[in-house]
PDB file of the backbone (N, CA, C, O) and the ligand in Angstrom, with CONECT records:
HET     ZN  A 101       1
ATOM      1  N   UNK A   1       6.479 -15.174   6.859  1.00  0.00           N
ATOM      2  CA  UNK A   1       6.574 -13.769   6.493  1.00  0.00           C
ATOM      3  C   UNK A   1       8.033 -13.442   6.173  1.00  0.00           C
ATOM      4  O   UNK A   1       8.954 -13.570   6.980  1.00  0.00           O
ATOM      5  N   UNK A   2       8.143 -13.040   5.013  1.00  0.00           N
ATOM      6  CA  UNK A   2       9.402 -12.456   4.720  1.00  0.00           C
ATOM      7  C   UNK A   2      10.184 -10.494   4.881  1.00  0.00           C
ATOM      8  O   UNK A   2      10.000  -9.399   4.350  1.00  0.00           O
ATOM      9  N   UNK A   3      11.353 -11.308   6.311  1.00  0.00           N
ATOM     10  CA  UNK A   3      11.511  -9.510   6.532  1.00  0.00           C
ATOM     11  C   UNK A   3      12.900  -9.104   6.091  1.00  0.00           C
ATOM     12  O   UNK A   3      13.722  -9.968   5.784  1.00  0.00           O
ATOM     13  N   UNK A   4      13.100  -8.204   6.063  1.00  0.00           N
ATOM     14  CA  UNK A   4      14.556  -7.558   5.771  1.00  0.00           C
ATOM     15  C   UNK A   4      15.685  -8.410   6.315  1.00  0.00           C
ATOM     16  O   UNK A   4      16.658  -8.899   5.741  1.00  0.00           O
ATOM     17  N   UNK A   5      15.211  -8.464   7.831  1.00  0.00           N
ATOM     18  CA  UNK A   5      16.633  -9.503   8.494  1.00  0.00           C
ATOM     19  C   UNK A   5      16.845 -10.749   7.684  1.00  0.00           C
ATOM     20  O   UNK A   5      17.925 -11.172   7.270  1.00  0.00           O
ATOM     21  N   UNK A   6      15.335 -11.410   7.476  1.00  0.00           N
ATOM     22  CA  UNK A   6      15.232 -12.309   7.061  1.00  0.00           C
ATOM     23  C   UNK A   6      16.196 -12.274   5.797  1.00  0.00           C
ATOM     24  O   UNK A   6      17.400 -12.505   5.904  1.00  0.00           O
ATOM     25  N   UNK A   7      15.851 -12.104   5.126  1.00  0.00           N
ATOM     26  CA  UNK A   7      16.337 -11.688   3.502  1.00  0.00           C
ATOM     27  C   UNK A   7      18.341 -11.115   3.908  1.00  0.00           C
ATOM     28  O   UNK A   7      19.300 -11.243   3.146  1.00  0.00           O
ATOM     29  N   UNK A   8      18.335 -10.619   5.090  1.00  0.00           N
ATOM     30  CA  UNK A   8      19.987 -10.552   4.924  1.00  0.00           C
ATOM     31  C   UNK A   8      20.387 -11.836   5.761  1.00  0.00           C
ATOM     32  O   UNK A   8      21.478 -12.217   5.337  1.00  0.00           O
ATOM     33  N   UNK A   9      19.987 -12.559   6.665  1.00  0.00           N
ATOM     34  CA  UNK A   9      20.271 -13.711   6.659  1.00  0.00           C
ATOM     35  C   UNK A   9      20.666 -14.356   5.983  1.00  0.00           C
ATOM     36  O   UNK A   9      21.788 -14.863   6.007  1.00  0.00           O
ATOM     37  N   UNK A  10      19.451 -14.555   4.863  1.00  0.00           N
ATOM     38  CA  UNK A  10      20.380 -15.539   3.543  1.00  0.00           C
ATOM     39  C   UNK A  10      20.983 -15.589   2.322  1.00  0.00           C
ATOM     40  O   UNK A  10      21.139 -16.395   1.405  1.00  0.00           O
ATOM     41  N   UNK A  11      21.374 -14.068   2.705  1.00  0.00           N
ATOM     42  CA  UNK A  11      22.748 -13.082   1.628  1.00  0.00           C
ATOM     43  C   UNK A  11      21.661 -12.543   0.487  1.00  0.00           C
ATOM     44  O   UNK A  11      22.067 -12.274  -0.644  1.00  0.00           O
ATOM     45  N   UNK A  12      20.818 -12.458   0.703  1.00  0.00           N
ATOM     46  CA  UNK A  12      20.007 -11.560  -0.719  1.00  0.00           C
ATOM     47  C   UNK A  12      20.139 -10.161  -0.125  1.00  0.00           C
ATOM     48  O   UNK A  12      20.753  -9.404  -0.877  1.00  0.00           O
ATOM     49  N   UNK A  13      19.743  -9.628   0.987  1.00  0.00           N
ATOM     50  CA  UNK A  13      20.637  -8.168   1.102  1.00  0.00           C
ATOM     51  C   UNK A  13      21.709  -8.489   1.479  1.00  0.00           C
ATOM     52  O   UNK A  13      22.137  -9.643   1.514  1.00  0.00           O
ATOM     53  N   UNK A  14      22.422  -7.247   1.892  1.00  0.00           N
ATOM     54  CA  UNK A  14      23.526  -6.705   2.510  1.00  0.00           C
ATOM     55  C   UNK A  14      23.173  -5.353   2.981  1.00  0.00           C
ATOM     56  O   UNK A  14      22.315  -4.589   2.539  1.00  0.00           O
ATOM     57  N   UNK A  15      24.329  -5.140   4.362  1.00  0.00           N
ATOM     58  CA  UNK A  15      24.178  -4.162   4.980  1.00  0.00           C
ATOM     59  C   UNK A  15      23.121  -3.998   5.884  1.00  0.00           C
ATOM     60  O   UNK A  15      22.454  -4.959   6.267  1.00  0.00           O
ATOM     61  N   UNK A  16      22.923  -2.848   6.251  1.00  0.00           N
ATOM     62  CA  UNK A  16      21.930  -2.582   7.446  1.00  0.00           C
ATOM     63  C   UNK A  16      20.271  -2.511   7.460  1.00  0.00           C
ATOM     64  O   UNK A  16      19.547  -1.874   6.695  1.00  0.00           O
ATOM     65  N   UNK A  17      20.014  -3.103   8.228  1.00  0.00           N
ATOM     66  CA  UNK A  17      18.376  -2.993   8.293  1.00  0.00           C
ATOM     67  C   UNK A  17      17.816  -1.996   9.086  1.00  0.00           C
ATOM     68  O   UNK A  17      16.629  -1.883   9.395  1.00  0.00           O
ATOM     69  N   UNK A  18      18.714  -1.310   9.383  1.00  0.00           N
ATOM     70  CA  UNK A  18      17.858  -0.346  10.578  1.00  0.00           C
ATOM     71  C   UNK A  18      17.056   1.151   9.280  1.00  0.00           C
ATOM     72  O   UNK A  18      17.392   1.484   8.143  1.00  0.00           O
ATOM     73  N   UNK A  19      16.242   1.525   9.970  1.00  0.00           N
ATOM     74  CA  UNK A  19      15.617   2.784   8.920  1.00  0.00           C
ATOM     75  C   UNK A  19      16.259   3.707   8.611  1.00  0.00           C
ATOM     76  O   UNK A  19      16.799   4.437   9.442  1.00  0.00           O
ATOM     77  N   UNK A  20      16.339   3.877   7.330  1.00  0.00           N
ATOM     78  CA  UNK A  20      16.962   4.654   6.527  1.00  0.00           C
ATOM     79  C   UNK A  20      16.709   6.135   7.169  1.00  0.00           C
ATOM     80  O   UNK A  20      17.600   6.879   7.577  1.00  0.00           O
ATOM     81  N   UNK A  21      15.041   6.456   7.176  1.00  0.00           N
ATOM     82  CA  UNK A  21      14.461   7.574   6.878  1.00  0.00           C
ATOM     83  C   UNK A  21      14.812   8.336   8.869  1.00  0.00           C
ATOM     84  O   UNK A  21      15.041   9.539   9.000  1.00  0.00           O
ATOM     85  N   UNK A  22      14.779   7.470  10.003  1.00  0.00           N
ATOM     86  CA  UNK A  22      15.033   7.970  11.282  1.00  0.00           C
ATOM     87  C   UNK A  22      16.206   7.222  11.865  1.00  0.00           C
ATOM     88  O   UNK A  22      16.503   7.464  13.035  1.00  0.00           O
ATOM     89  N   UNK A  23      16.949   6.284  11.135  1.00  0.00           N
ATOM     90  CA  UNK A  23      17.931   5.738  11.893  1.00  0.00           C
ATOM     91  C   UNK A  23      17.891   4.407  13.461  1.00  0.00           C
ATOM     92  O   UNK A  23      18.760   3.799  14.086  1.00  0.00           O
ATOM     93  N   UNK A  24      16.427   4.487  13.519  1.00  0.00           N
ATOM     94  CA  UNK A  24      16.385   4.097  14.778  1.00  0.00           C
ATOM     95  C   UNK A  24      15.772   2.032  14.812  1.00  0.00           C
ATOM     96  O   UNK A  24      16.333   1.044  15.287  1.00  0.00           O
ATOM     97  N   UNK A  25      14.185   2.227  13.928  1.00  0.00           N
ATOM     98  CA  UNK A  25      13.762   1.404  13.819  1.00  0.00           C
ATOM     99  C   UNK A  25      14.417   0.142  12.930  1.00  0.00           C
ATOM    100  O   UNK A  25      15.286   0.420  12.104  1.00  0.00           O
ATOM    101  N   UNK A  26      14.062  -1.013  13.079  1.00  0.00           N
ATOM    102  CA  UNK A  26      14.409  -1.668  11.890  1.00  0.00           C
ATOM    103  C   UNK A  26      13.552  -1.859  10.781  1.00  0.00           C
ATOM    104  O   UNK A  26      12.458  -2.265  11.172  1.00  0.00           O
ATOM    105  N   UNK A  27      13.623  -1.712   9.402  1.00  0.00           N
ATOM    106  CA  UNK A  27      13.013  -1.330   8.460  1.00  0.00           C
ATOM    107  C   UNK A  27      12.307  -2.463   7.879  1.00  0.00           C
ATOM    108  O   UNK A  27      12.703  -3.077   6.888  1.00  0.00           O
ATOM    109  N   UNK A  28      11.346  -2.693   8.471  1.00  0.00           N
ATOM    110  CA  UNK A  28      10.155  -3.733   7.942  1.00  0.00           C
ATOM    111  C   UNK A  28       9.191  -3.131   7.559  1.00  0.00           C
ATOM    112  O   UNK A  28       9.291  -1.944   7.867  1.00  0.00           O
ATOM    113  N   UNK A  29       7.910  -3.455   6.807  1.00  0.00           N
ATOM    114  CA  UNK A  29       6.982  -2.972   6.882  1.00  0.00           C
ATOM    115  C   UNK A  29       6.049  -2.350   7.686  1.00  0.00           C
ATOM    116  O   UNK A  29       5.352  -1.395   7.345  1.00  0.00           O
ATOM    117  N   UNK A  30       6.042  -3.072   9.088  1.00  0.00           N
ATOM    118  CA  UNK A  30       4.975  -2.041  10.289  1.00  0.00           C
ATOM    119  C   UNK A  30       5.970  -1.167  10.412  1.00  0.00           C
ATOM    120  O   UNK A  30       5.532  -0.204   9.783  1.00  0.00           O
ATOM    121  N   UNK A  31       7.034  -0.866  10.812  1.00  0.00           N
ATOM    122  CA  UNK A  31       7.842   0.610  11.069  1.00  0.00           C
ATOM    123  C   UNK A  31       7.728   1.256   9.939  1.00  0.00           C
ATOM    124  O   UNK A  31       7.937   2.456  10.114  1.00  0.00           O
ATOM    125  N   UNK A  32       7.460   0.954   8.730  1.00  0.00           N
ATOM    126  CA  UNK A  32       7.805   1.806   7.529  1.00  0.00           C
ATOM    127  C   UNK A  32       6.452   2.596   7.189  1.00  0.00           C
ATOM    128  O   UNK A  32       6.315   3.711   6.685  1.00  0.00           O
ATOM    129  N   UNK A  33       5.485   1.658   7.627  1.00  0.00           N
ATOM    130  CA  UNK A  33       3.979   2.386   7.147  1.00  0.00           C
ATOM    131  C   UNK A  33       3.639   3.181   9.091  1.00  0.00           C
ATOM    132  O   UNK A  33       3.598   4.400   9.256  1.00  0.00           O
ATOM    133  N   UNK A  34       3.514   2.521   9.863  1.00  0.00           N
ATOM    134  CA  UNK A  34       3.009   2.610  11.440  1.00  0.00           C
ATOM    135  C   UNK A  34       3.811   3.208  12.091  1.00  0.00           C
ATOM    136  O   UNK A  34       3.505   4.393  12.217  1.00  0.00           O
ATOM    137  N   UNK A  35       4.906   2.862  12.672  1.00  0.00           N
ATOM    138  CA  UNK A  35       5.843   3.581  13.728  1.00  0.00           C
ATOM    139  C   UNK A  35       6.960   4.295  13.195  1.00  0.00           C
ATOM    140  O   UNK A  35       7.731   4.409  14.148  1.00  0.00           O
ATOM    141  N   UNK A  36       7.353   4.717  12.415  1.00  0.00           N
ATOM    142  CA  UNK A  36       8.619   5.263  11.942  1.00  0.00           C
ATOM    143  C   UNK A  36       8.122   6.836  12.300  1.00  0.00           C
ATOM    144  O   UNK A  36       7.139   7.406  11.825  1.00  0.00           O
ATOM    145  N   UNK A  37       8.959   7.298  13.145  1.00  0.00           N
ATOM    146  CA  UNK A  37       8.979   9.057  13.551  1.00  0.00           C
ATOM    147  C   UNK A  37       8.609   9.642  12.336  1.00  0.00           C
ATOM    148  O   UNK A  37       7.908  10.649  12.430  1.00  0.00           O
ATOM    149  N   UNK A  38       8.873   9.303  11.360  1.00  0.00           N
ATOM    150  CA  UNK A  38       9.428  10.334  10.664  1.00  0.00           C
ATOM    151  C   UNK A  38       8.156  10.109   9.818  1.00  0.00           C
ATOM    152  O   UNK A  38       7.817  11.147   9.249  1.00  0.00           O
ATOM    153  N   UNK A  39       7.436   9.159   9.596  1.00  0.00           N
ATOM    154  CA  UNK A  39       6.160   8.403   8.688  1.00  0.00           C
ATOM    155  C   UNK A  39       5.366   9.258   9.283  1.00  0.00           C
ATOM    156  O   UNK A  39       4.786  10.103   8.601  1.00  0.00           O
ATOM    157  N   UNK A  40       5.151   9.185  10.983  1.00  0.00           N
ATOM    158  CA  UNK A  40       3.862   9.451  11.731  1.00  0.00           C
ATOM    159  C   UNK A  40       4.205  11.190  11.089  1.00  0.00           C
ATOM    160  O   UNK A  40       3.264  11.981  11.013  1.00  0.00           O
ATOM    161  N   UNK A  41       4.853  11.382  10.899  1.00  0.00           N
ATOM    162  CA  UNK A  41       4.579  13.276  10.111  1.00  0.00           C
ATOM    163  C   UNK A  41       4.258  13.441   9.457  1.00  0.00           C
ATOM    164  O   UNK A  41       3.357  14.278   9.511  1.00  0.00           O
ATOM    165  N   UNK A  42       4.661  12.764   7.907  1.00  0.00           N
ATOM    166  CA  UNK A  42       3.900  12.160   6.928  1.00  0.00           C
ATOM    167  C   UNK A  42       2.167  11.804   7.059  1.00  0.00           C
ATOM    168  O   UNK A  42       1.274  12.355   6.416  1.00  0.00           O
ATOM    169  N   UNK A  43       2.054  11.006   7.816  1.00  0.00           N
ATOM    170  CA  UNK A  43       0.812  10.582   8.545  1.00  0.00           C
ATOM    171  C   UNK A  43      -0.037  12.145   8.653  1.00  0.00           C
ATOM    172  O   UNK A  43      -1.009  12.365   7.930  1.00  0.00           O
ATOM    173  N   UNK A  44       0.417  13.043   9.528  1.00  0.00           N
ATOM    174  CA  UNK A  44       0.114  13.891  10.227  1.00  0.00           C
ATOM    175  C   UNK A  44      -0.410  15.118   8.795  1.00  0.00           C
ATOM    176  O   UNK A  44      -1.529  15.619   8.689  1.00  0.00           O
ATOM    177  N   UNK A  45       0.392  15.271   8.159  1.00  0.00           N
ATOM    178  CA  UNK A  45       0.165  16.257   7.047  1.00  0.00           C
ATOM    179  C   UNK A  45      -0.553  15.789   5.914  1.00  0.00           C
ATOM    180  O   UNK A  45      -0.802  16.636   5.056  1.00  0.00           O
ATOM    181  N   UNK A  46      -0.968  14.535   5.710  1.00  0.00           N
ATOM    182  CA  UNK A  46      -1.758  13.728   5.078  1.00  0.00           C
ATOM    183  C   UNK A  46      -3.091  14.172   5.676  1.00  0.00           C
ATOM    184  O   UNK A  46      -4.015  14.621   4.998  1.00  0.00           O
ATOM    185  N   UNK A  47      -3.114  14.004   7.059  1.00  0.00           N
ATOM    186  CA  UNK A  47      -4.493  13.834   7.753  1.00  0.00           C
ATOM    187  C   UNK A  47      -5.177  15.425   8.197  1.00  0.00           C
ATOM    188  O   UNK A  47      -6.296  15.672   8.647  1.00  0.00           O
ATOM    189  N   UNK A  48      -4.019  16.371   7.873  1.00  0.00           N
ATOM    190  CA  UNK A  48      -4.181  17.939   7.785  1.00  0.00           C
ATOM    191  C   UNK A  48      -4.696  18.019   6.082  1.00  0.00           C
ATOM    192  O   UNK A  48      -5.851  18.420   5.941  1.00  0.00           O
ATOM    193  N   UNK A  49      -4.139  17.765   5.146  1.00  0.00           N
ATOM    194  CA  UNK A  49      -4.247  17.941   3.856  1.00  0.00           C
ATOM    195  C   UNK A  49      -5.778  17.321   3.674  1.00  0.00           C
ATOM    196  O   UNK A  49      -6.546  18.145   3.178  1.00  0.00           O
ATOM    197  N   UNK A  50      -6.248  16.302   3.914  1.00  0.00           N
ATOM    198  CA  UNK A  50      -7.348  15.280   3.998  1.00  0.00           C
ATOM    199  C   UNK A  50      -8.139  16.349   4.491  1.00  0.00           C
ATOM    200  O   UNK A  50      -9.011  16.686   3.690  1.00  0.00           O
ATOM    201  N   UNK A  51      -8.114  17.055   5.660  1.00  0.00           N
ATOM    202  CA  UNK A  51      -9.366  17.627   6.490  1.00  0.00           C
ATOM    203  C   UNK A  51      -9.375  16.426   7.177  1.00  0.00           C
ATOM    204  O   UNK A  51     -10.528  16.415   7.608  1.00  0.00           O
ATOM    205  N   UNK A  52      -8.951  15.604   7.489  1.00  0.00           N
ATOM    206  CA  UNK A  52      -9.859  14.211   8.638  1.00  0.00           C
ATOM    207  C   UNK A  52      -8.898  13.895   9.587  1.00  0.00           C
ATOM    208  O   UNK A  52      -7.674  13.948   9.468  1.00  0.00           O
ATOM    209  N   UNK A  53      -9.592  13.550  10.574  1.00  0.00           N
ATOM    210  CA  UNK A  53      -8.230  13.471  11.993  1.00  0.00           C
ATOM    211  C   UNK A  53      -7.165  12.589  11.884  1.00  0.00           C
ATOM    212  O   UNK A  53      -6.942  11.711  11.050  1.00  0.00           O
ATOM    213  N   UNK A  54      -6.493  12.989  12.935  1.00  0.00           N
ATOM    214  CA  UNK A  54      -5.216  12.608  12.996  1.00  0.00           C
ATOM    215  C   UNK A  54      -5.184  10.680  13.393  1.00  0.00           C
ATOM    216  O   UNK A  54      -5.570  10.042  14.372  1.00  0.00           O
ATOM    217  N   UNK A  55      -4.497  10.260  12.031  1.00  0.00           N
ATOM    218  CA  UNK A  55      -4.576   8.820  12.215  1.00  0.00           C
ATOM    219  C   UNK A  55      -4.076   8.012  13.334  1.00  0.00           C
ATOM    220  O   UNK A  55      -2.916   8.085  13.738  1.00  0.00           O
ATOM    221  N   UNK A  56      -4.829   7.364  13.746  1.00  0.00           N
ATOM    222  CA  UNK A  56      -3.729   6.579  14.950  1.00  0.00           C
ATOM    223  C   UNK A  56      -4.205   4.910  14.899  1.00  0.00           C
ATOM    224  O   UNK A  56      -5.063   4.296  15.533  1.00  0.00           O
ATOM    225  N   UNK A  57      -3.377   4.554  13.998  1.00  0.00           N
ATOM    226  CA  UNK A  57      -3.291   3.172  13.867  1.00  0.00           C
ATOM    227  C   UNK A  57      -2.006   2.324  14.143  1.00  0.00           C
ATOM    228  O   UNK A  57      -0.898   2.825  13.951  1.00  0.00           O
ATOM    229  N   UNK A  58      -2.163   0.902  14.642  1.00  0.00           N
ATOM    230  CA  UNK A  58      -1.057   0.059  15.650  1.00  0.00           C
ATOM    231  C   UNK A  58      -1.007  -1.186  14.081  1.00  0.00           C
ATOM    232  O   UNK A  58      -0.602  -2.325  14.318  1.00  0.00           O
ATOM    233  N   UNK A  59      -1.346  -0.907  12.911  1.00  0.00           N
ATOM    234  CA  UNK A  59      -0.996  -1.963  12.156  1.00  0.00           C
ATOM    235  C   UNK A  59      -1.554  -1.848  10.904  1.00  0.00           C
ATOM    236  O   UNK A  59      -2.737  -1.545  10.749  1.00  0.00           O
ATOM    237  N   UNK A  60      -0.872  -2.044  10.094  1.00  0.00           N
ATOM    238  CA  UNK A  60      -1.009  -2.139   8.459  1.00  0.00           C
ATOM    239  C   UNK A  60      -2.458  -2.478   8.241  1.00  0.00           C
ATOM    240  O   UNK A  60      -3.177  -1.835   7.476  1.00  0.00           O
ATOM    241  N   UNK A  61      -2.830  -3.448   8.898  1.00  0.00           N
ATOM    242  CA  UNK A  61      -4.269  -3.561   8.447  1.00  0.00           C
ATOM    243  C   UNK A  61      -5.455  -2.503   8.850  1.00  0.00           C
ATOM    244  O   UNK A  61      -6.494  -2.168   8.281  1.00  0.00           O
ATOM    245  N   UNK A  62      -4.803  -2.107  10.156  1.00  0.00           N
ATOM    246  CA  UNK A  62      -6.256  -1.362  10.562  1.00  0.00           C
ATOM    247  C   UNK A  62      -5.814   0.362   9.753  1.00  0.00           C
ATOM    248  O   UNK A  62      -6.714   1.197   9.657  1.00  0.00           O
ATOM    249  N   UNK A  63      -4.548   0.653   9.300  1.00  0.00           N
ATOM    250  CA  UNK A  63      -4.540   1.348   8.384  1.00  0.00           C
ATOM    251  C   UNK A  63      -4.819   0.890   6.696  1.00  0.00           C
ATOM    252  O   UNK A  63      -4.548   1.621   5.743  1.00  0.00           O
ATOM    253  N   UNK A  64      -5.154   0.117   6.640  1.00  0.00           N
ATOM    254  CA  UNK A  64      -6.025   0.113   4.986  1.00  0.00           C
ATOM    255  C   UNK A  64      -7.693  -0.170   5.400  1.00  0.00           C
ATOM    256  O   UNK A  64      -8.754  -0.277   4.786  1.00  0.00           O
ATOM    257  N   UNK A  65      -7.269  -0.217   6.706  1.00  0.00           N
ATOM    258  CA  UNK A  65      -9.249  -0.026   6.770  1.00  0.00           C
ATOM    259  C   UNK A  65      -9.876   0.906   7.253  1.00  0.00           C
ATOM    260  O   UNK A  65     -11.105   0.841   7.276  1.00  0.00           O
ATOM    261  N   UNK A  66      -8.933   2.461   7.971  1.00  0.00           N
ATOM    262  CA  UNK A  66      -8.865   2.896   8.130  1.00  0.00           C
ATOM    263  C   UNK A  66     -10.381   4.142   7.744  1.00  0.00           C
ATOM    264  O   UNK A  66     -11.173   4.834   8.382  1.00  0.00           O
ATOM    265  N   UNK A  67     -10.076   3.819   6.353  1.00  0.00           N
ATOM    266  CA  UNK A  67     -11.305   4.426   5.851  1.00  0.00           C
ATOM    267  C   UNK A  67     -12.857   4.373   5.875  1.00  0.00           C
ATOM    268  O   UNK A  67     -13.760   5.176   5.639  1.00  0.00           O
ATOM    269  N   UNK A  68     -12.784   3.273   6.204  1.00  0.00           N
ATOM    270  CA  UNK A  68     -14.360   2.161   6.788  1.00  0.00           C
ATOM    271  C   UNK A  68     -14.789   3.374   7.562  1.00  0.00           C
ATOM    272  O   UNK A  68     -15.935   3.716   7.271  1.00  0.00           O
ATOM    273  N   UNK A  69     -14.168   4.163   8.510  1.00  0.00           N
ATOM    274  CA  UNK A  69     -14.458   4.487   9.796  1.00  0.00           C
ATOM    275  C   UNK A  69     -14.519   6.098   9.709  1.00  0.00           C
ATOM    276  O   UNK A  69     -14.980   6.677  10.692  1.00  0.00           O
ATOM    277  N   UNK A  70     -14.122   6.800   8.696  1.00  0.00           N
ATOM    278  CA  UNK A  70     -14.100   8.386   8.191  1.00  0.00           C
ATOM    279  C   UNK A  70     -15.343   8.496   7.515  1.00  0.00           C
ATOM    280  O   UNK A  70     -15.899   7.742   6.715  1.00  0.00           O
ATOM    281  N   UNK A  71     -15.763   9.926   8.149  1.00  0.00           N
ATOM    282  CA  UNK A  71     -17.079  10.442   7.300  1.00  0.00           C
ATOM    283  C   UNK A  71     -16.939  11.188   6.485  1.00  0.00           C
ATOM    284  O   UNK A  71     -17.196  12.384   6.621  1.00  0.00           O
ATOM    285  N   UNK A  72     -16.284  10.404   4.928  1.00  0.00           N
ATOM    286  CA  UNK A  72     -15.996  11.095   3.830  1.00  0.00           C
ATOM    287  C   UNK A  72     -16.560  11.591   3.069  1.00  0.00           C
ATOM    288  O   UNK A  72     -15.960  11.204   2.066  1.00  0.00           O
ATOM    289  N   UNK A  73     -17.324  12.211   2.731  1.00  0.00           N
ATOM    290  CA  UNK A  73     -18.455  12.881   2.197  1.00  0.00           C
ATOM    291  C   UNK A  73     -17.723  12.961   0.307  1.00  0.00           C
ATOM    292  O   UNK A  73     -16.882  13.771  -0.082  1.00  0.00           O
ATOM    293  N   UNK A  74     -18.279  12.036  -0.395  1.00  0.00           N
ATOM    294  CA  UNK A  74     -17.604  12.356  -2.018  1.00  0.00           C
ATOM    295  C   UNK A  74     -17.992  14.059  -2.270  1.00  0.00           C
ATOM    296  O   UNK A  74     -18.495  14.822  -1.445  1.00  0.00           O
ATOM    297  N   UNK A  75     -17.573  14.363  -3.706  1.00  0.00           N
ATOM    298  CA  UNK A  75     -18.002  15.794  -3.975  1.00  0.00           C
ATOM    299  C   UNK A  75     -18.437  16.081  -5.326  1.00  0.00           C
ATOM    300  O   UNK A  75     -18.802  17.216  -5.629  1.00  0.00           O
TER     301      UNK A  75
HETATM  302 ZN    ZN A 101      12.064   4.896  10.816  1.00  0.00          ZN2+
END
């Protein structure tokens, strides 16, 4: 798996890996889609805008499957 550290390890970035958007996490993909403070709000006003509850997923995958499990009614 290729991550940010990874990639500044062997000089293709530079500079910092920590998250841009809260400062805290380091900026890989599960913090960027899953744990990032600042995402889960994002998350939150998505799942207000949607009408459908509030998401609570621990990983990229079980958020793209996420939908399997909503009673989305087309229109
Ligand atoms: Zn973050």
């Amino acid at each position: 798996m290729v991550t940010l550290k990874g990639l500044t390890k062997i000089d293709i970035l530079h500079g910092t890996t920590i998250c841009k958007l809260c400062g805290e996490g380091e900026e890989d993909s599960n913090h960027l889609f899953i744990s990032c403070y600042v995402v889960s709000v994002v998350w939150h006003k998505v799942s207000l805008w949607c009408k459908i509850p509030q998401l609570y997923v621990f990983s990229i995958k079980e958020l793209l499957e996420v939908h399997k499990s909503l009673m989305v009614h087309k229109l």
